[in-house]
C-alpha positions in Angstrom: -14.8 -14.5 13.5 -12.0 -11.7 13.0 -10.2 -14.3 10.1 -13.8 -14.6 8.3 -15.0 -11.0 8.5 -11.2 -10.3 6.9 -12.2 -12.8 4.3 -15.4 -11.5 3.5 -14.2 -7.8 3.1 -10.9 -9.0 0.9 -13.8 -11.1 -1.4 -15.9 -8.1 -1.7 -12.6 -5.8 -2.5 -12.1 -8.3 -5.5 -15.5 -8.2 -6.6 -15.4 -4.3 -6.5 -12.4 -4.2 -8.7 -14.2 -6.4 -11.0 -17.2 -4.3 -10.4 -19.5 -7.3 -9.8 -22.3 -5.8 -7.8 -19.9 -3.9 -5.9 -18.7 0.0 -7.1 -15.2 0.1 -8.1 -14.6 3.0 -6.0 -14.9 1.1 -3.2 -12.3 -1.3 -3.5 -9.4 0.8 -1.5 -11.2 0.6 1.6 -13.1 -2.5 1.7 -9.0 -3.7 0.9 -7.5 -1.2 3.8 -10.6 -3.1 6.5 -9.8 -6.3 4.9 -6.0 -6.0 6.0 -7.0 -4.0 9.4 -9.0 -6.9 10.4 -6.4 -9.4 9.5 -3.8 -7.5 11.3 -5.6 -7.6 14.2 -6.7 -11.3 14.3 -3.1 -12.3 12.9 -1.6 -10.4 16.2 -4.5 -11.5 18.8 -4.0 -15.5 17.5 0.1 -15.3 16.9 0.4 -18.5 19.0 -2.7 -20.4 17.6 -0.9 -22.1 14.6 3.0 -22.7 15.2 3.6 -24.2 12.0 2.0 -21.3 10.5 4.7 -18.7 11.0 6.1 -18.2 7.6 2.7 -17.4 6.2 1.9 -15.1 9.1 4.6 -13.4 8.4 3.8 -13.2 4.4 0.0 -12.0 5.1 1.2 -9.6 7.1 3.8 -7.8 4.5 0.8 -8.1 2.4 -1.1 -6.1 4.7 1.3 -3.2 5.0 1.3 -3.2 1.4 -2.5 -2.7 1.0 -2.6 -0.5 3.5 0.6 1.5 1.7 -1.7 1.5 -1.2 -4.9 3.1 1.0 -2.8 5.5 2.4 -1.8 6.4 -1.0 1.8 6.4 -0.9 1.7 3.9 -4.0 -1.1 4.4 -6.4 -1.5 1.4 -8.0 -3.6 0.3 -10.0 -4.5 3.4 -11.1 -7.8 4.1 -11.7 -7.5 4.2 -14.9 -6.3 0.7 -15.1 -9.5 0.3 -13.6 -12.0 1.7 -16.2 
């Protein structure tokens, strides 16, 4: 459940940023709940998929980048690069 709700939220930041249905300003944190929730699930189910490892490892330094960009210590894209 945790893996689809992270799924969900990461398609809705997407769509915000597009602004499909969704306002742009909302993309930061439907992004920073999308990588929470995967962050969680990632470190409750590290045993589920062996194999999986490498790409464990990969979503998660992609999570600590989104969340580096919620927290605003990198500000990108801008919003301007939004409009």
């Amino acid at each position: 459940m945790l893996f689809a709700v992270s799924t969900i939220v990461f398609v809705l930041a997407g769509l915000a940023v597009l602004e499909w249905g969704i306002p742009v300003e909302w993309w930061k944190p439907l992004a920073a709940g999308g990588a929470i929730s995967s962050t969680v699930a990632i470190a409750l189910f590290w045993n589920a998929f062996p194999a999986l490892v490498p790409n464990k490892v990969g979503a998660l330094a992609v999570n600590v980048i989104v969340l580096g960009n919620w927290i605003n210590a990198w500000d990108w894209p801008t919003d301007g690069m939004l409009d």
